[in-house]
Structure formats: structure tokens, C-alpha cells
Biopython code that builds the backbone (N, CA, C, O; Angstrom):
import numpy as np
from Bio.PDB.StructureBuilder import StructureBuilder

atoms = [
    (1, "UNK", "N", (14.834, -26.443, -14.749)),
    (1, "UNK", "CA", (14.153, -25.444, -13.946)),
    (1, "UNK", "C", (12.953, -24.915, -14.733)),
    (1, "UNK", "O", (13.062, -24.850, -15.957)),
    (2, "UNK", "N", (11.563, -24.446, -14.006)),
    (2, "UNK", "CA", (10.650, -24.619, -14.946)),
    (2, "UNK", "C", (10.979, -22.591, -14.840)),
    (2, "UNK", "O", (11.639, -21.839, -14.122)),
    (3, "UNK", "N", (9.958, -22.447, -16.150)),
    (3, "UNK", "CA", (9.586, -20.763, -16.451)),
    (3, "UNK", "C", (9.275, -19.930, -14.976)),
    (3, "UNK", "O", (9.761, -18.863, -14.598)),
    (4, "UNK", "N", (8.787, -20.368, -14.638)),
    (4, "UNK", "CA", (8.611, -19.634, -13.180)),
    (4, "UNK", "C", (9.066, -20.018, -12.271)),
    (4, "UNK", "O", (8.413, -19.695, -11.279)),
    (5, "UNK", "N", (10.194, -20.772, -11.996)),
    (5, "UNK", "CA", (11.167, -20.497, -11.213)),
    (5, "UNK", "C", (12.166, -19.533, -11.628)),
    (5, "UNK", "O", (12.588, -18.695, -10.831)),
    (6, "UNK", "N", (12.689, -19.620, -13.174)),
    (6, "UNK", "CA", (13.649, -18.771, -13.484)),
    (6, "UNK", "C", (13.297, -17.360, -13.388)),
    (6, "UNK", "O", (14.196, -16.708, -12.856)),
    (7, "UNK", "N", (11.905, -16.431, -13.857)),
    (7, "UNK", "CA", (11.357, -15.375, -13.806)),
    (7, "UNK", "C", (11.606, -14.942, -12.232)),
    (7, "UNK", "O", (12.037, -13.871, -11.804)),
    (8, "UNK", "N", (11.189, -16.133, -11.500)),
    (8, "UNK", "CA", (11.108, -15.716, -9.943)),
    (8, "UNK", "C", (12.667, -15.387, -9.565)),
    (8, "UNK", "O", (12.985, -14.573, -8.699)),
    (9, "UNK", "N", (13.498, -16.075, -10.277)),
    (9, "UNK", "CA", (15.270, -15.359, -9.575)),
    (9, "UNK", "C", (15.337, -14.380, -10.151)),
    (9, "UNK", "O", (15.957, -13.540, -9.499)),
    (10, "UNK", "N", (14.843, -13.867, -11.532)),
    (10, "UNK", "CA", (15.559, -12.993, -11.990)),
    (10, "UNK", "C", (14.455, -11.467, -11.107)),
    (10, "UNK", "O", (14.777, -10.370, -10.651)),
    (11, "UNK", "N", (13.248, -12.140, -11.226)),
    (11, "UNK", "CA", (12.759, -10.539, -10.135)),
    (11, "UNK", "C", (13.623, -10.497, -9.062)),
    (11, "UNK", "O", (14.035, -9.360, -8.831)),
    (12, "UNK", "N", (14.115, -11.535, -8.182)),
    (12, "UNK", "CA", (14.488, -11.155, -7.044)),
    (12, "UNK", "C", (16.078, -10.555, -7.497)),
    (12, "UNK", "O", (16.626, -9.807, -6.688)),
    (13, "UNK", "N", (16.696, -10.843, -8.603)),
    (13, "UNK", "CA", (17.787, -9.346, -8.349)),
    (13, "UNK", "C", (17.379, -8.458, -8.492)),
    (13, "UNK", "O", (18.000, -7.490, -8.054)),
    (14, "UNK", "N", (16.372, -8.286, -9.038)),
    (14, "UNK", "CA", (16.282, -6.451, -9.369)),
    (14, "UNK", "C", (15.937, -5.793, -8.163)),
    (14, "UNK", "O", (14.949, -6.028, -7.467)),
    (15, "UNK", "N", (17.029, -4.753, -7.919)),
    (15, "UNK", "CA", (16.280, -3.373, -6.782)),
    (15, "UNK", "C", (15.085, -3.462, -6.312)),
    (15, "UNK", "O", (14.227, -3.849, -7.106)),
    (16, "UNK", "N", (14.702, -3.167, -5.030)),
    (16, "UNK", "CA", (13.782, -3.466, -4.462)),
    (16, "UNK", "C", (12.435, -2.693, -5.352)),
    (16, "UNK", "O", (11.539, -3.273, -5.965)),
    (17, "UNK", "N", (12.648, -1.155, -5.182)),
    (17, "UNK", "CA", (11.861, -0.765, -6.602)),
    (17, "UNK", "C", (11.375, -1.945, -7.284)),
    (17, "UNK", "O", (10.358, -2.639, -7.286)),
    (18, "UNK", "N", (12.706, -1.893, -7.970)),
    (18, "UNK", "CA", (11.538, -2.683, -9.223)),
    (18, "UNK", "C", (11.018, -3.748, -8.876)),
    (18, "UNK", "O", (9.924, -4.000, -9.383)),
    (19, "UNK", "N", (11.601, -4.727, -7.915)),
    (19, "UNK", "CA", (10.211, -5.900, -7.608)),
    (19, "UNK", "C", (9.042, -5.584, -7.020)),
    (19, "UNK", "O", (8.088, -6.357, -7.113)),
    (20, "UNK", "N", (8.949, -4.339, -6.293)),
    (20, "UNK", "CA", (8.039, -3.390, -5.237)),
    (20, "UNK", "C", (6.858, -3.417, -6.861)),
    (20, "UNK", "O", (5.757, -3.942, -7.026)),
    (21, "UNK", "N", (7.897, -2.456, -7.971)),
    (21, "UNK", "CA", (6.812, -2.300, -9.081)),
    (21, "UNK", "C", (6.434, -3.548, -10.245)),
    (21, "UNK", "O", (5.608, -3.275, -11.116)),
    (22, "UNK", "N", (6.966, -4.683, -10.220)),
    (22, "UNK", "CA", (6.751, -5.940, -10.797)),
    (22, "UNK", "C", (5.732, -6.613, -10.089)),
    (22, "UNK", "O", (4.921, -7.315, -10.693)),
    (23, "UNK", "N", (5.692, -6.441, -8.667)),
    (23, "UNK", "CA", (4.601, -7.172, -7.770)),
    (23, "UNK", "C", (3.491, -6.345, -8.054)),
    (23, "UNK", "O", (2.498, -6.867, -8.559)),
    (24, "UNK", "N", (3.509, -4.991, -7.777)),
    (24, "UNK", "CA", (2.038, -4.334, -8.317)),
    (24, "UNK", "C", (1.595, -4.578, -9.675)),
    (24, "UNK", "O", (0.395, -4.718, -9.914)),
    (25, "UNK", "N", (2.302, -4.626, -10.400)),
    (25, "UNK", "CA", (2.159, -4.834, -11.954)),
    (25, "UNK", "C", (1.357, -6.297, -12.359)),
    (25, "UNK", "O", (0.456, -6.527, -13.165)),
    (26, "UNK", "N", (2.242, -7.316, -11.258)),
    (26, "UNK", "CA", (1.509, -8.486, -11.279)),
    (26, "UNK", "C", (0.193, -8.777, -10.595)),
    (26, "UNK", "O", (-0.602, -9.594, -11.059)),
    (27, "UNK", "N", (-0.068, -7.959, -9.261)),
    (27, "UNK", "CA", (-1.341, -8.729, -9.179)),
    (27, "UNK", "C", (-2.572, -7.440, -9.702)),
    (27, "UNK", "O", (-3.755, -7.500, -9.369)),
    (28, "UNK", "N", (-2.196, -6.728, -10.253)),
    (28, "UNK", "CA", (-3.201, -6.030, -10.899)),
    (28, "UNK", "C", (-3.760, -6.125, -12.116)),
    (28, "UNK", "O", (-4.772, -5.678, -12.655)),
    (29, "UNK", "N", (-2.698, -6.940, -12.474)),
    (29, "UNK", "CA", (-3.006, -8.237, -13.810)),
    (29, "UNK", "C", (-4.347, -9.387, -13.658)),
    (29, "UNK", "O", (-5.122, -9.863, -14.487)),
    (30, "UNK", "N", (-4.134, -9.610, -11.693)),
    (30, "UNK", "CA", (-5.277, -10.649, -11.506)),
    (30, "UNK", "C", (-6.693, -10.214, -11.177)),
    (30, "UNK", "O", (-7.656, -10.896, -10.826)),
    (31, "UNK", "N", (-6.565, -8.718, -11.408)),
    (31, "UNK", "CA", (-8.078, -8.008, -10.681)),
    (31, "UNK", "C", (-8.443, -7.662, -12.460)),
    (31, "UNK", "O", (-7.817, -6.734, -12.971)),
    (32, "UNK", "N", (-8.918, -8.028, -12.864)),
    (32, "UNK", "CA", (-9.287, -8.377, -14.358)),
    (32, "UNK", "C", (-11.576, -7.772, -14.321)),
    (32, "UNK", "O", (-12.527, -7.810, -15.101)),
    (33, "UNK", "N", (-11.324, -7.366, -13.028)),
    (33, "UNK", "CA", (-12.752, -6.631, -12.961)),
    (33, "UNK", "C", (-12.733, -5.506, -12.031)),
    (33, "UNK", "O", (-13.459, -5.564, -11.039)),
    (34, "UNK", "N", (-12.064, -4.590, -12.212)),
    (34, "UNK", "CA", (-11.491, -2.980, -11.798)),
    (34, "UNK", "C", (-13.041, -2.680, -11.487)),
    (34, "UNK", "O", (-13.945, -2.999, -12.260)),
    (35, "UNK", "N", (-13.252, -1.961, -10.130)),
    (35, "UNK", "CA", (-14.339, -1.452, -9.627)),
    (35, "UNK", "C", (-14.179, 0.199, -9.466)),
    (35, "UNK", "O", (-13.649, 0.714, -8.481)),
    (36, "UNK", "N", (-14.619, 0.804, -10.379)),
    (36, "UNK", "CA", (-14.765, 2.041, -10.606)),
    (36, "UNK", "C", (-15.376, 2.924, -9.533)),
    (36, "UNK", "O", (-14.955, 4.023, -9.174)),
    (37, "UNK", "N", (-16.423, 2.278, -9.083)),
    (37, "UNK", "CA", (-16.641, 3.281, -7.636)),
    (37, "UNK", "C", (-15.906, 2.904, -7.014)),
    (37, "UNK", "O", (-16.050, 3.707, -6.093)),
    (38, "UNK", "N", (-14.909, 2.087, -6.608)),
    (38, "UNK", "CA", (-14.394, 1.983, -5.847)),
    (38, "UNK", "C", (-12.854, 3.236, -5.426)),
    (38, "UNK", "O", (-12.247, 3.656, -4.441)),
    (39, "UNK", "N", (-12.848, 3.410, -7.306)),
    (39, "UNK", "CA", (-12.002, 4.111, -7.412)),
    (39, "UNK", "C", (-13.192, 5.812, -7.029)),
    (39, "UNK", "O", (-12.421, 6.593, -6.472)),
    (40, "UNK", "N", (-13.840, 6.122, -7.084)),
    (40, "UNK", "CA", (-14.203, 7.284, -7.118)),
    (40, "UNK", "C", (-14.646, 7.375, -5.533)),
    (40, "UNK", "O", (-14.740, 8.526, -5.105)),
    (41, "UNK", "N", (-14.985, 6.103, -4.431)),
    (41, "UNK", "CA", (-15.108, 5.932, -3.362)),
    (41, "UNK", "C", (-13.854, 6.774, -2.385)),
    (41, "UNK", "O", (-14.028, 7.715, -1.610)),
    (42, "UNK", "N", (-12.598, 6.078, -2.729)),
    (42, "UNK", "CA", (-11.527, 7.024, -1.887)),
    (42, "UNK", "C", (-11.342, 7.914, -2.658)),
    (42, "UNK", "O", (-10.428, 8.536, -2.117)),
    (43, "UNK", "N", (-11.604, 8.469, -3.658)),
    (43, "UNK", "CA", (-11.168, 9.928, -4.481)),
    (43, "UNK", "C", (-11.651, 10.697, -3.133)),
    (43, "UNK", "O", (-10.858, 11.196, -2.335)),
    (44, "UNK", "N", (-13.107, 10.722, -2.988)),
    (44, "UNK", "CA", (-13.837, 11.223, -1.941)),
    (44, "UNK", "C", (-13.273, 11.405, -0.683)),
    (44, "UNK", "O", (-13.167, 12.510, -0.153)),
    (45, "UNK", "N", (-12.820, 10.104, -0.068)),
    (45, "UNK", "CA", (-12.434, 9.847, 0.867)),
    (45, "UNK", "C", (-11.632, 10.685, 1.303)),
    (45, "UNK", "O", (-11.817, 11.341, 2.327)),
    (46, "UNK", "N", (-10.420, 10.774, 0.402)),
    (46, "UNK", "CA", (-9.458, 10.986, 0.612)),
    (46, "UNK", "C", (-9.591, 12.922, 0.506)),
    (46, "UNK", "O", (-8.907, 13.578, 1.292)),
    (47, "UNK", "N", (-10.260, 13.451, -0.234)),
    (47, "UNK", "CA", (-10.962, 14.711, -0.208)),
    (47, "UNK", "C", (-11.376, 15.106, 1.038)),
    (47, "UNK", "O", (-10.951, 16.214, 1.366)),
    (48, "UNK", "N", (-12.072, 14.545, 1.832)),
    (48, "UNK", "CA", (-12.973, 14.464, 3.000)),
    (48, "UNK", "C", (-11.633, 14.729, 3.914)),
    (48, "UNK", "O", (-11.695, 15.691, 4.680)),
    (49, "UNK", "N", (-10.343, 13.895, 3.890)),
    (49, "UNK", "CA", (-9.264, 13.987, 4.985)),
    (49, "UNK", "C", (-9.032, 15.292, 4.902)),
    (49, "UNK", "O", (-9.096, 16.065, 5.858)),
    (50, "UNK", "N", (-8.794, 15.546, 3.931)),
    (50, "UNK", "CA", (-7.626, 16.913, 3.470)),
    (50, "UNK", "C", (-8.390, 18.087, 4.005)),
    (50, "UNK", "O", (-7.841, 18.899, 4.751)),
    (51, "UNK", "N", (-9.563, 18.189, 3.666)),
    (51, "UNK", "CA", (-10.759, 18.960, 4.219)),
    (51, "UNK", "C", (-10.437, 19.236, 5.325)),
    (51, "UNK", "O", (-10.150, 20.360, 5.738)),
    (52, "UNK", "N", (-10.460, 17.675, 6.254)),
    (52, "UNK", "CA", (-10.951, 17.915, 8.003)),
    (52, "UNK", "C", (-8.979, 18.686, 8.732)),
    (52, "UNK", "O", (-8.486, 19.127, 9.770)),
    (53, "UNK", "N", (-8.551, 18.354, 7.166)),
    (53, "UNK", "CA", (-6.739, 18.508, 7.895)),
    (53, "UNK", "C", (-6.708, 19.881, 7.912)),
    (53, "UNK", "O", (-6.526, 20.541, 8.935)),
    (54, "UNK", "N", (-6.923, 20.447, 6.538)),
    (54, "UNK", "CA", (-6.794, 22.064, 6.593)),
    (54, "UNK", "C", (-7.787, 22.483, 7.404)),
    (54, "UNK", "O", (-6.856, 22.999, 8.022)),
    (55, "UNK", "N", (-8.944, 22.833, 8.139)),
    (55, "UNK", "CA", (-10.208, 22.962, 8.511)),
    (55, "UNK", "C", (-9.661, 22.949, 9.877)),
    (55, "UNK", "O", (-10.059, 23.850, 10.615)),
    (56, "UNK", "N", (-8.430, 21.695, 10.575)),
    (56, "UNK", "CA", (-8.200, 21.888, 11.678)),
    (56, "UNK", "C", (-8.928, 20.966, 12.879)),
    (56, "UNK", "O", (-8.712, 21.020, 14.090)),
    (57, "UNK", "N", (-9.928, 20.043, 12.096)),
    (57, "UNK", "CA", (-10.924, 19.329, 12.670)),
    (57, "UNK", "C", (-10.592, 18.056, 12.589)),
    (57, "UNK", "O", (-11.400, 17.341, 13.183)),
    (58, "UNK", "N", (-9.455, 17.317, 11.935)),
    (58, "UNK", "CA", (-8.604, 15.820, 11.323)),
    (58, "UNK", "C", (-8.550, 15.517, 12.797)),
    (58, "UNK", "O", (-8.675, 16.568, 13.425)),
    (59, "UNK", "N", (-8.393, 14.337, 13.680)),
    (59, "UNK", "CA", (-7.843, 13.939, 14.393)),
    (59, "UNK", "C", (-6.314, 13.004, 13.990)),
    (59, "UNK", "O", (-6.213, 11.986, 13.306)),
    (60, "UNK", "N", (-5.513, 13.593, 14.520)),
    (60, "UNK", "CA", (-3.789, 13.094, 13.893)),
    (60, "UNK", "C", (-3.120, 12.242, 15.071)),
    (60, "UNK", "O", (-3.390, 12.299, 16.271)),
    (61, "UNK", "N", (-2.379, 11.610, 14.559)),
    (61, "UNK", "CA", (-1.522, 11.186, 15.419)),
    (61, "UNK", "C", (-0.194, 11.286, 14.933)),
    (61, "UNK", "O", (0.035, 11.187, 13.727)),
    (62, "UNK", "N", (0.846, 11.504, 15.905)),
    (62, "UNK", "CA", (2.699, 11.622, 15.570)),
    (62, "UNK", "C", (2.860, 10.239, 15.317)),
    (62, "UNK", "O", (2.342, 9.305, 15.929)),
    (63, "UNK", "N", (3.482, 10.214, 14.539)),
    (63, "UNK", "CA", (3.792, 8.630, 13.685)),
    (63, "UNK", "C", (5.315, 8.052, 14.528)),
    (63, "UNK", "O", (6.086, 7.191, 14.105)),
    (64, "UNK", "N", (5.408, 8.726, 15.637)),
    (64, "UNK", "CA", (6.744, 7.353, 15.995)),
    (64, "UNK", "C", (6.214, 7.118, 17.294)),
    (64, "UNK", "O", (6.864, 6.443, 18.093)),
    (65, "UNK", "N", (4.585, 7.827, 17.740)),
    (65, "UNK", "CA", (3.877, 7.151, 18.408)),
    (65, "UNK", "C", (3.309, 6.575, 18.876)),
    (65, "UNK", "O", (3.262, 6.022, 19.975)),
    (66, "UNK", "N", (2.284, 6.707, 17.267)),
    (66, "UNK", "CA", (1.460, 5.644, 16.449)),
    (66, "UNK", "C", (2.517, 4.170, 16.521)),
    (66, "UNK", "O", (2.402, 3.097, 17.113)),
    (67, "UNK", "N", (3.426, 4.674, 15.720)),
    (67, "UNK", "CA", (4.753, 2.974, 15.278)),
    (67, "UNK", "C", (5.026, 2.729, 16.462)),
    (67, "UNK", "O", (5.275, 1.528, 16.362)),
    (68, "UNK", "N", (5.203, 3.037, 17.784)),
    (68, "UNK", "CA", (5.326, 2.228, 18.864)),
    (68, "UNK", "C", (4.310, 1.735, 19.088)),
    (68, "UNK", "O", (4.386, 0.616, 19.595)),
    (69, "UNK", "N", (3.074, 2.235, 18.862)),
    (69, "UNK", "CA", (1.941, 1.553, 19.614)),
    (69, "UNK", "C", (2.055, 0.182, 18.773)),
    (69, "UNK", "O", (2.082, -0.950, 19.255)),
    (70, "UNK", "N", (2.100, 0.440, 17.769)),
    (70, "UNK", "CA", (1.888, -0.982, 16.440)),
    (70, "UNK", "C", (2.196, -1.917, 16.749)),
    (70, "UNK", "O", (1.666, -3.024, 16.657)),
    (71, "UNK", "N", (3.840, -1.320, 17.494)),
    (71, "UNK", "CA", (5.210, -2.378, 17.441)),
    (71, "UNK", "C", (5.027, -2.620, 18.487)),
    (71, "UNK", "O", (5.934, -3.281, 18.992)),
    (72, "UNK", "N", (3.712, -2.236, 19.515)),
    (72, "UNK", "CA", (3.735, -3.233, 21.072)),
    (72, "UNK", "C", (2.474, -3.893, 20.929)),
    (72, "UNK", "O", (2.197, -4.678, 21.837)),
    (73, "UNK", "N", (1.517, -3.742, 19.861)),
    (73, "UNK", "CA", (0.471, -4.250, 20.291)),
    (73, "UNK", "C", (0.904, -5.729, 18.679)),
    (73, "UNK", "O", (0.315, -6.799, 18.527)),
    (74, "UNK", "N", (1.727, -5.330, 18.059)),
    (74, "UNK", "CA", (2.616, -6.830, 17.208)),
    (74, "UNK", "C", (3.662, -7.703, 18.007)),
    (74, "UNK", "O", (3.623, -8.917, 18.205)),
    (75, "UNK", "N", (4.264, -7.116, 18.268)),
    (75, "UNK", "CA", (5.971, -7.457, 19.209)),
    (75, "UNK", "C", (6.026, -7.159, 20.583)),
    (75, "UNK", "O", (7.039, -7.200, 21.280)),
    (76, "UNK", "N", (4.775, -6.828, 20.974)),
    (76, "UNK", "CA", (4.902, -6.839, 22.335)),
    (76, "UNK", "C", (6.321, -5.840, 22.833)),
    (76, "UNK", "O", (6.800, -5.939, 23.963)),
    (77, "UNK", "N", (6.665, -5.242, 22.168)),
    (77, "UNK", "CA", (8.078, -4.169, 22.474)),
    (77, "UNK", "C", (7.584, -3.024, 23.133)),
    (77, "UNK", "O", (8.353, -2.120, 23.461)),
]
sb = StructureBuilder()
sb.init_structure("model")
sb.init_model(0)
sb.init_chain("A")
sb.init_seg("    ")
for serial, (resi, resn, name, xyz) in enumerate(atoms, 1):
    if name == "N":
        sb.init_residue(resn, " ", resi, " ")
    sb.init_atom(name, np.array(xyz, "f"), 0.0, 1.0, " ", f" {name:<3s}", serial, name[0])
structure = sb.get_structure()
């Protein structure tokens, strides 16, 4: 069995966690040119939400409304 098959069984016992955090771990290994505005891009962004949320001006949606819509416009359900 080669090295990466065996690595690949042994992630898949571990708790979902930890393969959840072994998979991020791994492909952030392959972005080996980190874009800094990119990071300061949603800092903003994400500033800008919180703003329009407290402010009262956010447009929201109820999330098991939203997840039906998802789950009919994926699954047709």
C-alpha cells in the first residue's frame, strides 16, 4: 500500500473535526501565495454587514427558508 493511501485511512478515522481540520490544513498548504488584500477585502466586507445589521438596513433572510429554497432549487424538494 503506497504512503498515501495509508495517511488517507488513517485521516478517515479521525472525528469528523479533525479531518474537517486536516483538510483545511491541507489545502492551505497548496495556496503557497496568500493574497493579503484579499484578506483585508472581507475584513471590510464583513464590517460593512454588521454595520447594515445593527443600523437595521441588512436585508436578512430566516434560514429554514432560505434552506428550503436551496433544497428545491438542488433537489427539486
Amino acid at each position: 500500500m503506497s504512503d498515501e493511501k495509508e495517511v488517507f485511512a488513517q485521516a478517515l478515522s479521525l472525528p469528523q473535526r479533525g479531518r474537517a481540520e486536516l483538510a483545511t490544513r491541507l489545502l492551505e498548504s497548496l495556496d503557497t501565495q496568500a493574497d493579503n488584500d484579499v484578506d483585508q477585502a472581507w475584513l471590510q466586507e464583513i464590517e460593512r454587514r454588521c454595520t447594515a445589521v445593527d443600523a437595521g438596513t441588512a436585508v436578512t433572510s430566516d434560514w429554514g427558508e432560505f434552506r428550503a429554497r436551496i433544497e428545491r432549487e438542488i433537489f427539486g424538494r
